[in-house]
C-alpha atoms as an extended CHARMM CRD file, in Angstrom:
* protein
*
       114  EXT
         1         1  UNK       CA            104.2550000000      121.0540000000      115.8850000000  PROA      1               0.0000000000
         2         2  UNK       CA            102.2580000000      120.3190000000      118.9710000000  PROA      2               0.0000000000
         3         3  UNK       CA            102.9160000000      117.4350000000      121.3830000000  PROA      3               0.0000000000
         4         4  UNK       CA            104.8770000000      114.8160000000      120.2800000000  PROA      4               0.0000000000
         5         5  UNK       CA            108.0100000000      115.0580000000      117.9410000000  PROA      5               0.0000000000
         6         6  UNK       CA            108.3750000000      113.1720000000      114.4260000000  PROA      6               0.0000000000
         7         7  UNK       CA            111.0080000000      110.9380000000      115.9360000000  PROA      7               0.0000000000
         8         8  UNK       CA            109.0520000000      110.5010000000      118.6100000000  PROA      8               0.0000000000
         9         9  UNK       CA            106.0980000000      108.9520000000      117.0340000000  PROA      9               0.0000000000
        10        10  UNK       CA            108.3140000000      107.3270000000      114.8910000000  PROA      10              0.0000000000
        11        11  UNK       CA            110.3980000000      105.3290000000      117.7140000000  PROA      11              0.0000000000
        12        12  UNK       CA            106.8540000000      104.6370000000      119.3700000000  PROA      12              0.0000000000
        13        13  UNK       CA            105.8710000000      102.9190000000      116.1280000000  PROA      13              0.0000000000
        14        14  UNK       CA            108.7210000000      101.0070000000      115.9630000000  PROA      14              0.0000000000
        15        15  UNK       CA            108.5700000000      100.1450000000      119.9810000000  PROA      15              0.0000000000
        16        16  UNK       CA            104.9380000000       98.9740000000      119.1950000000  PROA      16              0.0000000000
        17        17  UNK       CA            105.4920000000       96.4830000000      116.6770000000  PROA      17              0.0000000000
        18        18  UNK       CA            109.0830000000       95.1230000000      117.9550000000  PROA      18              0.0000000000
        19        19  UNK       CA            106.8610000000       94.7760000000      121.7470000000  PROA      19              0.0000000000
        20        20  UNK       CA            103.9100000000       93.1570000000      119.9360000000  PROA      20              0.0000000000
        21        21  UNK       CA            106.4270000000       90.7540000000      118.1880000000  PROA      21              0.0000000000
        22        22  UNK       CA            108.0900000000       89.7400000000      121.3660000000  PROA      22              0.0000000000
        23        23  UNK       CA            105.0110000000       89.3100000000      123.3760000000  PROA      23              0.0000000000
        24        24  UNK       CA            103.4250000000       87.4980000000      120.6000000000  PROA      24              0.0000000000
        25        25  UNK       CA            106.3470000000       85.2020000000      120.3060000000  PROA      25              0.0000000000
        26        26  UNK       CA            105.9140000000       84.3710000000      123.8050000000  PROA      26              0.0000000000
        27        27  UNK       CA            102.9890000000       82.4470000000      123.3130000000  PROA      27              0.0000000000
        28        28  UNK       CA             99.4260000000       82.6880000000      125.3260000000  PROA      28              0.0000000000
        29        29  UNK       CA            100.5560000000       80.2700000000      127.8350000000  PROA      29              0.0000000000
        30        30  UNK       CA            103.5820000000       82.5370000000      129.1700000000  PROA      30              0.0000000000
        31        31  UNK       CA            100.4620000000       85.1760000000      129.9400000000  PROA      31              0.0000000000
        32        32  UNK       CA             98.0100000000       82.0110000000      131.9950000000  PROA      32              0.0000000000
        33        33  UNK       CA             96.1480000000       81.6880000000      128.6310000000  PROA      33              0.0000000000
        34        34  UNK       CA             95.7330000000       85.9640000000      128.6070000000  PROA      34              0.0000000000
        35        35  UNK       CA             95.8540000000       87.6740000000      124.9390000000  PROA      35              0.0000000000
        36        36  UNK       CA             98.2590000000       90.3750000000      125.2710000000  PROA      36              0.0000000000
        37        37  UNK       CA             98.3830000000       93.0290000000      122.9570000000  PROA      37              0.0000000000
        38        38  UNK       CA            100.4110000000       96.0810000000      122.4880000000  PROA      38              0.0000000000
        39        39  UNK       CA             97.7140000000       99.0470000000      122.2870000000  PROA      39              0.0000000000
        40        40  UNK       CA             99.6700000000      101.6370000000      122.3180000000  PROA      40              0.0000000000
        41        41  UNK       CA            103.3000000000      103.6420000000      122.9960000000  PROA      41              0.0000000000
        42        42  UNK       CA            104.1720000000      107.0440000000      123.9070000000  PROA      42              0.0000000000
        43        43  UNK       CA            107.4730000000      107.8700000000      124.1940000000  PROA      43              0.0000000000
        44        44  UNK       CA            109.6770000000      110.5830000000      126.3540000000  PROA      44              0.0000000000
        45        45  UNK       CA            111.2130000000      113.8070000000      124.4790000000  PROA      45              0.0000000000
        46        46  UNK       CA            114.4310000000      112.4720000000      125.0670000000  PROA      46              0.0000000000
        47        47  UNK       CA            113.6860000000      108.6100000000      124.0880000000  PROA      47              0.0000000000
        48        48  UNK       CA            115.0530000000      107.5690000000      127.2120000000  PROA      48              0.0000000000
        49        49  UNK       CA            111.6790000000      106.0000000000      128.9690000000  PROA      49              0.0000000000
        50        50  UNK       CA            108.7420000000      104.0670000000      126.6430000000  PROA      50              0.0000000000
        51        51  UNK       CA            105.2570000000      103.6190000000      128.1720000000  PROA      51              0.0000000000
        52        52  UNK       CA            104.0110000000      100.2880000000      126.7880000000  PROA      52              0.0000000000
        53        53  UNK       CA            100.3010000000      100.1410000000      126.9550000000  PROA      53              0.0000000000
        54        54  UNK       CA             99.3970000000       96.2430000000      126.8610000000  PROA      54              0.0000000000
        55        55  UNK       CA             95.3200000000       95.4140000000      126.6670000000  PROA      55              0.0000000000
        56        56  UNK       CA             94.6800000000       92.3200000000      128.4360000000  PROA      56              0.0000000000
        57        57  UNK       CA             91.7670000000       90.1270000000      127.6120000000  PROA      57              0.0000000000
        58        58  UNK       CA             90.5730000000       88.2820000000      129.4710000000  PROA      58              0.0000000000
        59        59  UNK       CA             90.4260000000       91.6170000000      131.9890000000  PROA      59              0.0000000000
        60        60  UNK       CA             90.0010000000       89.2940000000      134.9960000000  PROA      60              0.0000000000
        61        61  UNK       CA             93.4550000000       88.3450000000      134.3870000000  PROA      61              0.0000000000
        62        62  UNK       CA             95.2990000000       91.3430000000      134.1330000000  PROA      62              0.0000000000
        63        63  UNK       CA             96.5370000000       91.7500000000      137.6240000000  PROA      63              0.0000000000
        64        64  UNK       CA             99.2090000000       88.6630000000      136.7780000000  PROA      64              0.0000000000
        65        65  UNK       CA             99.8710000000       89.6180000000      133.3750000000  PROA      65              0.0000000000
        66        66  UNK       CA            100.9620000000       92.8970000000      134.6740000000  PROA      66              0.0000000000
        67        67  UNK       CA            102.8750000000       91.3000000000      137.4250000000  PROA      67              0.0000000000
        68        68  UNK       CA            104.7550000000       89.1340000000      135.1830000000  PROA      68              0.0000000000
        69        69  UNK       CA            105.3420000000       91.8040000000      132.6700000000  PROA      69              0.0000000000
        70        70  UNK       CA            107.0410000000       93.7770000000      134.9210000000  PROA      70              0.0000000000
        71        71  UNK       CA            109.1440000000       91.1490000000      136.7100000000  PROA      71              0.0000000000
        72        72  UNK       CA            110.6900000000       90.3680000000      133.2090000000  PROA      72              0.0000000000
        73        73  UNK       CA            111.2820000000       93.7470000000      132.1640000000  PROA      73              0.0000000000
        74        74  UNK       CA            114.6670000000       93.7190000000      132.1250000000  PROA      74              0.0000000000
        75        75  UNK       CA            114.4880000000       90.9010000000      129.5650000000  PROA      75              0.0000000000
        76        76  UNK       CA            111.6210000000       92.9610000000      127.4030000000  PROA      76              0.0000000000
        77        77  UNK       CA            114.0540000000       95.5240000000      127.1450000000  PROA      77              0.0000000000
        78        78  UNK       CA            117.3310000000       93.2790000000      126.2850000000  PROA      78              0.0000000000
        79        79  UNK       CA            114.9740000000       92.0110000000      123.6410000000  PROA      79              0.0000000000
        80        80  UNK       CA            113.9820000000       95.2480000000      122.4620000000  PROA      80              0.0000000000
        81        81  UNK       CA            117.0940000000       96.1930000000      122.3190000000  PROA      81              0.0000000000
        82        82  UNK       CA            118.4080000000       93.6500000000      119.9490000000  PROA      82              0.0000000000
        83        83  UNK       CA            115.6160000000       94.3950000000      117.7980000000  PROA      83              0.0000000000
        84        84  UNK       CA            116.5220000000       98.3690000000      117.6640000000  PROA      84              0.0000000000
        85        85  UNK       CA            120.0140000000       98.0920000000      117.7570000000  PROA      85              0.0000000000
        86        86  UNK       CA            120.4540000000       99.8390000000      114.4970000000  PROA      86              0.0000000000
        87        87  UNK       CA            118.0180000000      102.5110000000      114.7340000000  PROA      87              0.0000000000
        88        88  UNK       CA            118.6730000000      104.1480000000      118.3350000000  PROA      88              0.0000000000
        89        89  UNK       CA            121.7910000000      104.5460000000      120.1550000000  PROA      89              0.0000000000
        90        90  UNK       CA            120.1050000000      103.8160000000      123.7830000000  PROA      90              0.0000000000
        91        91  UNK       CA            117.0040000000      101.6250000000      124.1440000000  PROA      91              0.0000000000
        92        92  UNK       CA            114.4100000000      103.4970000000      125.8830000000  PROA      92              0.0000000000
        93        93  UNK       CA            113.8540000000      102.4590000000      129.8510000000  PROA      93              0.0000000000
        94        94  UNK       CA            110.6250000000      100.4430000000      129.5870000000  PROA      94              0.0000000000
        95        95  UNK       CA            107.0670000000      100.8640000000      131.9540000000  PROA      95              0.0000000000
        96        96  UNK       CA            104.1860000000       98.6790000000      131.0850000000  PROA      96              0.0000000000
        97        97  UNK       CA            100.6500000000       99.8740000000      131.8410000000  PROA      97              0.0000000000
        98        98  UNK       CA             97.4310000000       98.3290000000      131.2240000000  PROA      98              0.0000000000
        99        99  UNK       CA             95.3640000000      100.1990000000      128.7610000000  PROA      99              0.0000000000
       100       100  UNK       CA             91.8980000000       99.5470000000      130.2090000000  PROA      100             0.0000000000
       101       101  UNK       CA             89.8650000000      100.6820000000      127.2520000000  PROA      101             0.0000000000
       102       102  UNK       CA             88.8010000000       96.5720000000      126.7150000000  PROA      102             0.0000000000
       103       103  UNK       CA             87.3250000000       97.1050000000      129.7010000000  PROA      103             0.0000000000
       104       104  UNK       CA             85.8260000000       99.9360000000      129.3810000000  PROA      104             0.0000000000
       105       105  UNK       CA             84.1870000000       98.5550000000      126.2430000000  PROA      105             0.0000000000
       106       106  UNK       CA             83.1070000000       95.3070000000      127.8630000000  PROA      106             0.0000000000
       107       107  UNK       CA             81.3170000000       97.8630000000      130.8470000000  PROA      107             0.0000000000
       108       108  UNK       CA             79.3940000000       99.7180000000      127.9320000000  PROA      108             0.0000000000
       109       109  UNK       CA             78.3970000000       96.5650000000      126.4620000000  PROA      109             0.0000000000
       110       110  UNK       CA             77.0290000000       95.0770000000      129.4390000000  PROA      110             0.0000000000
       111       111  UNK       CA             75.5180000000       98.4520000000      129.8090000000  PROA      111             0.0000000000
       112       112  UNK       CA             73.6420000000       98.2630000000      126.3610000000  PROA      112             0.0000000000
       113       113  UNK       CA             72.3910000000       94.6190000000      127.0180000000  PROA      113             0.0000000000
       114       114  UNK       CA             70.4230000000       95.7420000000      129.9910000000  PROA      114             0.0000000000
């Protein structure tokens, strides 16, 4: 199979909707009013590292929402780890990055309108 193992896409799965839960559960106002949502998650061969891609909207806010997300990654991960407890025997190192495809959609539509 090319790319990405079974269990690989598998534990990214999982990671996606046990980050979107957490971050959700946070609440807009821990983000300075920013929606925060869990795009995507690719995850190392060996499950130790997960790259959290986290859309921020609005964009012009992203700069702190990335700054706080990875201040308080050490608490992200105790909470992911609670949550995946039972399925993996380590929980994954965790690196947010800011998927900037919202942007990039925003730029075309400005495009289009002119």
């Amino acid at each position: 199979m090319e790319g990405e193992s079974t269990r690989q896409l598998k534990v990214a799965r999982e990671i996606q909707k046990d980050m979107a839960e957490i971050i959700r559960g946070r609440g807009m106002a821990a983000y300075d009013g920013a929606l925060v949502t869990v795009s995507g998650v690719r995850v190392s061969p060996d499950l130790s590292v997960a790259k959290v891609y986290v859309s921020i909207f609005p964009s012009s806010k992203a700069e702190a929402v990335m700054k706080s997300l990875s201040d308080n990654v050490r608490t992200y991960r105790g909470e992911l780890g609670s949550k995946v407890a039972k399925q993996l025997r380590i929980v994954p190192e965790i690196v947010f990055y800011q998927d900037s495809s919202l942007d990039y959609v925003e730029h075309i539509e400005e495009l289009l309108k002119k």
